[in-house]
SEROGU-498726 format. One line per 8 residues: number of its first residue (from 1); their letters; for each residue z, y, x of C-alpha. Coordinates in steps of 0.1 Angstrom, whole numbers, plus 5000, padded with zeros to 4 digits. Layout:
SEROGU-498726
NUM) A) Z:Y:X | ...
END
This chain:
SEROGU-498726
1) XXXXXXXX) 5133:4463:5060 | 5113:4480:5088 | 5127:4516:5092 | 5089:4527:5098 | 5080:4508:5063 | 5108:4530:5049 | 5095:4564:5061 | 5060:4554:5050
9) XXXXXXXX) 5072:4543:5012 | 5096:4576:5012 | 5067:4601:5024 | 5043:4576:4999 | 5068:4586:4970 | 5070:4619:4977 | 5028:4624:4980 | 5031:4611:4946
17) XXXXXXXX) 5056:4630:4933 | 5038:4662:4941 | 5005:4653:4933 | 5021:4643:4894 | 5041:4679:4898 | 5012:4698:4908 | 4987:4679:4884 | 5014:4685:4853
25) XXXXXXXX) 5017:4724:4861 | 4977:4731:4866 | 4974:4717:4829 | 4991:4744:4817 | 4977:4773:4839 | 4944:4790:4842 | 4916:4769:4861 | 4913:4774:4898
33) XXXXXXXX) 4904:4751:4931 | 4918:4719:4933 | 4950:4722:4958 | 4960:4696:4981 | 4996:4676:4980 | 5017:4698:4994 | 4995:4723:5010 | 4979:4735:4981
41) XXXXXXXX) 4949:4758:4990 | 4957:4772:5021 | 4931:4756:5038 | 4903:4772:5014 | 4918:4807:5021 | 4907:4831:5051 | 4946:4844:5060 | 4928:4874:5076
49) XXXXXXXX) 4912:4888:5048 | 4930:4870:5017 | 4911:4893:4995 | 4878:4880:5002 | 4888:4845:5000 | 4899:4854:4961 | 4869:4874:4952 | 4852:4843:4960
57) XXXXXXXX) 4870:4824:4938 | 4869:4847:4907 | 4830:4842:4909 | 4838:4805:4899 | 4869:4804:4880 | 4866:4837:4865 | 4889:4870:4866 | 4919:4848:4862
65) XXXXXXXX) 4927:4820:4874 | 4952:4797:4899 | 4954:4791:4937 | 4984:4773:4954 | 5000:4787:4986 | 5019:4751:4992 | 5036:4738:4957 | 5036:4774:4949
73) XXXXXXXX) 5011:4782:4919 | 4996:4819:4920 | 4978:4833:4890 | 4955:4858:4905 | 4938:4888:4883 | 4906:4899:4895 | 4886:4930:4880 | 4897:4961:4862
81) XXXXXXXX) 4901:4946:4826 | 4926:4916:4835 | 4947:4940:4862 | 4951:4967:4834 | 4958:4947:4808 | 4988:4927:4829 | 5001:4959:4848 | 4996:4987:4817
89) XXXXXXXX) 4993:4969:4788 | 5021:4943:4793 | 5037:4962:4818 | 5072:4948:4811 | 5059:4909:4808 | 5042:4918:4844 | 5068:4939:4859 | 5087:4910:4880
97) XXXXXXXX) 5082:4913:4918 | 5071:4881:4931 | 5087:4864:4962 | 5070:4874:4998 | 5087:4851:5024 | 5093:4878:5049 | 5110:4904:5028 | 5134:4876:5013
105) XXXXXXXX) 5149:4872:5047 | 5152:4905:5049 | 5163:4925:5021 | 5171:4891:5003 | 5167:4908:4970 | 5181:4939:4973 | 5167:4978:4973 | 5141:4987:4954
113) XXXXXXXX) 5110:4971:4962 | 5121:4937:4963 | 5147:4940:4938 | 5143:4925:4901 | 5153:4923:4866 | 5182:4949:4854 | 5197:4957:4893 | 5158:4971:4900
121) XXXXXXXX) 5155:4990:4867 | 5191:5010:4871 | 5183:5013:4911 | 5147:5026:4904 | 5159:5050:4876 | 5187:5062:4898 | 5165:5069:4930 | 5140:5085:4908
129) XXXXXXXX) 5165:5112:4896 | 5182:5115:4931 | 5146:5121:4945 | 5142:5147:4920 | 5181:5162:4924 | 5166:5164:4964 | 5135:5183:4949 | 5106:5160:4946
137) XXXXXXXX) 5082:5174:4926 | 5096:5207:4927 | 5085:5236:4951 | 5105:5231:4977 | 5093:5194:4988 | 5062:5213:4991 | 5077:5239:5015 | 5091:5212:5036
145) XXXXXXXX) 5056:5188:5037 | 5038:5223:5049 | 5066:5229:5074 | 5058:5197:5089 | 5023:5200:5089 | 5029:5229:5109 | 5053:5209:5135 | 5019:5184:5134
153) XXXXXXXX) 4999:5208:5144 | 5018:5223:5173 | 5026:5185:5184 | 4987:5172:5181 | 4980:5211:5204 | 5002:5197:5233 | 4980:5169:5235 | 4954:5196:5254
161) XXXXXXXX) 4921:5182:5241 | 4926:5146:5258 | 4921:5114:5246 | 4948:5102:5226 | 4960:5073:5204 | 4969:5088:5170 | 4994:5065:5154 | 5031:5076:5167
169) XXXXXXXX) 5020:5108:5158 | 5006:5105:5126 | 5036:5085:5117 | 5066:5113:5128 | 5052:5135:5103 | 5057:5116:5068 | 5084:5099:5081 | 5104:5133:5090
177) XXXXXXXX) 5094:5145:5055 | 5114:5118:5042 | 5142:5124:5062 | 5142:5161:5054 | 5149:5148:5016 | 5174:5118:5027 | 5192:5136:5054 | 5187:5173:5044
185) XXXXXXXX) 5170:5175:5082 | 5140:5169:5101 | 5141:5157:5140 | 5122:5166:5167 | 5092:5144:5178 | 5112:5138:5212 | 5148:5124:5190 | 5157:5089:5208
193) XXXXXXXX) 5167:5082:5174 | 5139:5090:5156 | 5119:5072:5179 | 5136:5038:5173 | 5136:5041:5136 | 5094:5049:5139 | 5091:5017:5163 | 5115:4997:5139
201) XXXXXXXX) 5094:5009:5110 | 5062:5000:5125 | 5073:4968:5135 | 5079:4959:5102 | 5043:4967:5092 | 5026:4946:5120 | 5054:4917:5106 | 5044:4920:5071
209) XXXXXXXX) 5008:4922:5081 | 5001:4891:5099 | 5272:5059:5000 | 5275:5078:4967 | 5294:5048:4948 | 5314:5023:4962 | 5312:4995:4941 | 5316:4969:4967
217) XXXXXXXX) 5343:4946:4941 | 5321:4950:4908 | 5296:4919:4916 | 5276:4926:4882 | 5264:4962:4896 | 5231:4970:4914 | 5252:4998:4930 | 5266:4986:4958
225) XXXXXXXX) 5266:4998:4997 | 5244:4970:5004 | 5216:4978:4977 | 5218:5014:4991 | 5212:5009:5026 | 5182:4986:5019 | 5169:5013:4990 | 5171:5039:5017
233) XXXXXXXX) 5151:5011:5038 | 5125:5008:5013 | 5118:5049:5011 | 5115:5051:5051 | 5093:5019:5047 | 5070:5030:5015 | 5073:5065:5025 | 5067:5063:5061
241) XXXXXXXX) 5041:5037:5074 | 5016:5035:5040 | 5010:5073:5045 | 5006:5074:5084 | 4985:5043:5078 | 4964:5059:5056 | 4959:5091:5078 | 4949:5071:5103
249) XXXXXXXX) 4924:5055:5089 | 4914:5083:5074 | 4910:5104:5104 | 4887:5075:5119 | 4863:5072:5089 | 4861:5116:5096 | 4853:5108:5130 | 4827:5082:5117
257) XXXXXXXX) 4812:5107:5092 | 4810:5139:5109 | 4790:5154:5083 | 4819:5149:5059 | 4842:5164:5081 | 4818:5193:5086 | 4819:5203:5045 | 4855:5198:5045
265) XXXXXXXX) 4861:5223:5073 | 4835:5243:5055 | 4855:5243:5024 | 4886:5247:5042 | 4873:5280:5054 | 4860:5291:5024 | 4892:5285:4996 | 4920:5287:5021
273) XXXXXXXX) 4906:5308:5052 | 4929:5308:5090 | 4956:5327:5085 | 4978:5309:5060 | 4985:5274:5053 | 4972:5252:5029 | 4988:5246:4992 | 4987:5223:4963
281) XXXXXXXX) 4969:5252:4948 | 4943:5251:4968 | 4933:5219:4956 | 4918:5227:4925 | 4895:5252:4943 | 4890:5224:4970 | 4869:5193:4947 | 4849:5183:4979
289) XXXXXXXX) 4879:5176:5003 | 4903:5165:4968 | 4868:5136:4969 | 4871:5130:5003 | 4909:5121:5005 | 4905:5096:4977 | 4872:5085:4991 | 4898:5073:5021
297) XXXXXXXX) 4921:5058:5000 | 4897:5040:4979 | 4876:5028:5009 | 4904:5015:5029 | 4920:4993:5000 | 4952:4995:5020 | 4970:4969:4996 | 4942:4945:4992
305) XXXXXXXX) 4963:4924:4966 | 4993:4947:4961 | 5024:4934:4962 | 5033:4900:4946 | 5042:4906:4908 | 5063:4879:4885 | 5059:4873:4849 | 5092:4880:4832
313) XXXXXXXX) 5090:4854:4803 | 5071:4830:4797 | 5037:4844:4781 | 5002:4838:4768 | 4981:4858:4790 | 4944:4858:4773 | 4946:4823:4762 | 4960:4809:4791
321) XXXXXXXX) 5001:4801:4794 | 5020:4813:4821 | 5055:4806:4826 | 5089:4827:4838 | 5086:4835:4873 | 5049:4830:4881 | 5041:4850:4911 | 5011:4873:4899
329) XXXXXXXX) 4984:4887:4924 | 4966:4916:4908 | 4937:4923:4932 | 4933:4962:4943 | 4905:4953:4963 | 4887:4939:4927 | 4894:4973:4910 | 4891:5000:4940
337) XXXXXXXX) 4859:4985:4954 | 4841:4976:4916 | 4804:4983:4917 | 4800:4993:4884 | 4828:5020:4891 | 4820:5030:4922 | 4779:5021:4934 | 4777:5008:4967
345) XXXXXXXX) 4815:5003:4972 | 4813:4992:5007 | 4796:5028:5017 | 4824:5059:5025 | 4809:5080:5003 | 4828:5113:4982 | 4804:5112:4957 | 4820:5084:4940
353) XXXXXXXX) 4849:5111:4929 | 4825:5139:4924 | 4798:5149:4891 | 4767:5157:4896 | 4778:5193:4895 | 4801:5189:4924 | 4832:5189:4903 | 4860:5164:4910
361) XXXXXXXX) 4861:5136:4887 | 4888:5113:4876 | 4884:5075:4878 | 4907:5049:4856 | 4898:5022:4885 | 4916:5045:4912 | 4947:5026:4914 | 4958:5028:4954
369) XXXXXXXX) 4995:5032:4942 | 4992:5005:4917 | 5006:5007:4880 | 5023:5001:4853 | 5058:4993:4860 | 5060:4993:4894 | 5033:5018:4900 | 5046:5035:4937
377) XXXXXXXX) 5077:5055:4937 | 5068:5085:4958 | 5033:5086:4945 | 5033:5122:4940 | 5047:5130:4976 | 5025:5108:4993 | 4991:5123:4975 | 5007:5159:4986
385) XXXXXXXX) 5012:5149:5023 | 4980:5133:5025 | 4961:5166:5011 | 4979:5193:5032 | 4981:5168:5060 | 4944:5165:5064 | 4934:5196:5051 | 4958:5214:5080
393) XXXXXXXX) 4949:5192:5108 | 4912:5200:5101 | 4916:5238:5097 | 4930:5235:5130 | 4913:5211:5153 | 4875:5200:5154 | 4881:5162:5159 | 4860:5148:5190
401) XXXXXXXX) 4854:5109:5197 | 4850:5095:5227 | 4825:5074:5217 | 4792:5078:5196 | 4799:5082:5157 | 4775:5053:5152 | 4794:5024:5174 | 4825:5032:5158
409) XXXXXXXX) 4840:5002:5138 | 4859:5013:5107 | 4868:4972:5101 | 4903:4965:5095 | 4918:4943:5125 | 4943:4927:5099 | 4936:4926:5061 | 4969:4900:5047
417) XXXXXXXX) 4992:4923:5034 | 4983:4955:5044 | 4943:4966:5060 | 4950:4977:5093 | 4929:4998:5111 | 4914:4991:5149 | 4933:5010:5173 | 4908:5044:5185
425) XXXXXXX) 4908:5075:5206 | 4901:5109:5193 | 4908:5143:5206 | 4920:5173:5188 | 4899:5204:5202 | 4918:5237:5189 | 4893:5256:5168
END
């Protein structure tokens, strides 16, 4: 036979083996687009802005349903109810982590973001109670976030009022924060090695975006040297680039929004004054700028459909049946940006975290961390940077952009994994 007939009857059989596979699995799953053989959906998905692409979808399937990235099926939850009721209220069915191509090269399972099943429960639980052995959430991680904010600030004054691009910066900061719990020590901005571990750490981002036990011979423990060095990973990672990403987005939606930065610095004055630095206590006193910095994580969405979640077991999942190992994507961008919740979610605005007294008030939809069982690790330490952060930067420096507050485009240049903010100028004028 004609090896070209053979290739054509092979490829033939195999077209028709994945149109029965994928046909046999959407029977059981919730309704969604009709994929293609073998590429699935893709080709109905905007890859630079995923989450648009699924909000589209829920307004014709629903708030859960199926798309197909290849043969993969995807059950995606859209809107507050469906995420909340996977992530809190079958938070062990839902806790799974879901398979992202990049990080399986990578940390091929191990640490604790990627990790899963009993190895991520005992390596979660332990780093939680090392990070708290280390003082998180104690008063002496405090000390050390306001001693860097400090360093910031006598870092952003050498920049002499000129123009500069704020992301190295912005990212020594949290990412010496964590090393000051990790290593018991902070480095100067200057540290070659510091410097390769930011540039490593960033790269990572724009990648993902487009020895206390040595148990090296027991093969059934999560604690090996291996899972350590890529938990260790994972904190610089989460800890590092989320909360410099997040400043710096933050600072261009201030420089956007002058008139919000002006009542912060008002505030600033008022509750905390210029002689001492700013402190967790403060922020009770402080509702307007406690608004404005979850105003900037709200608006930003910087985990438009969080990170890939697995179902645990099979389950029945309002009606529909969803089997072991089904990647999840709960949409953040569904919940953070829901008009009921938050009118005119599009619009910076810190009135959506404030009453009509001018109190701070709580919202069930903020979820920037995510929840349930794999709600963020250093949640706590990240909301404390970002307050005394922000709030010291501003009670030092009047921020200045070199172009008109009007033309500035708060657009993210990337929105797959992660929203990325256009690259800017500012300059930090000493007050």
């Amino acid at each position: 036979m004609d090896p070209f007939v053979v290739l054509v009857l092979c490829l033939s059989c195999l077209l028709l083996l994945s149109l029965w596979r994928q046909s046999s699995a959407r029977e059981k799953l919730p309704p969604g687009p009709t994929p293609l053989p073998i590429i699935g959906n893709i080709l109905q998905v905007d890859v630079k802005d995923i989450s648009k692409s699924l909000s589209n979808f829920s307004k014709v399937y629903g708030p859960v349903f199926t798309v197909y990235f290849g043969l993969k099926p995807i059950v995606v939850l859209h809107g507050y109810e469906a995420v909340k009721e996977a992530l809190i209220d079958m938070g062990e069915e839902f806790s799974g982590r879901g398979i992202l191509a990049v990080a399986e090269r990578t940390n091929k399972g191990h640490g604790i973001v990627f990790n899963n099943g009993k190895t991520w429960k005992d390596i979660r639980r332990f780093s939680l109670m090392t990070l708290r052995n280390f003082g998180m959430g104690k008063r002496s991680i405090e000390d050390r976030v306001q001693e860097e904010a400090r360093c910031l600030v006598e870092e952003l004054r050498k920049t002499k009022s000129s123009p500069c691009d704020p992301t190295f910066i912005l990212s020594c900061a949290p990412c010496n924060v964590i090393c000051s719990i990790i290593f018991q020590n902070r480095f100067d901005y200057k540290d070659q090695n510091f410097l390769n571990l930011l540039e490593r750490l960033n790269e990572n981002v724009r990648i993902l975006s487009s020895a206390w036990l040595q148990e090296k011979h027991n093969q059934h423990s999560g604690f090996t040297i291996e899972n350590l060095v890529y938990s260790v990973s994972d904190l610089f990672g989460a800890g590092t680039e989320t909360t410099s990403t997040t400043m710096r987005y933050g600072l261009l939606l201030l420089l956007k929004h002058p008139e919000v930065t002006a009542k912060v610095q008002e505030e600033i004055g008022r509750v905390v004054g210029r002689h001492r630095s700013p402190c967790m206590q403060d922020r009770s006193r402080m509702p307007y700028t406690d608004a404005v910095v979850h105003e900037i994580q709200r608006y930003i969405n910087l985990l438009p459909t969080n990170l890939p979640h697995a179902v645990t077991c099979d389950i029945k999942f309002r009606n529909y049946f969803i089997p072991k190992g089904t990647t999840i994507f709960t949409s953040l961008s569904s919940v953070l940006h829901d008009e009921k919740e938050f009118p005119n979610p599009k619009v910076f605005d810190p009135g959506h975290f404030l009453d009509e007294s001018g109190n701070f008030k709580k919202s069930d939809y903020f979820m920037p961390f995510s929840a349930g069982k794999r709600i963020c690790l250093g949640e706590s330490l990240a909301r404390m940077e970002l307050f005394l952060f922000l709030t010291t930067i501003l009670q030092n420096f009047n921020l200045k952009s070199l172009v008109d507050a009007k033309d500035l485009d708060t657009t993210p240049v990337a929105s797959g994994l992660a929203s990325v903010p256009p690259s800017y100028q500012i300059c930090f004028n000493p007050v």
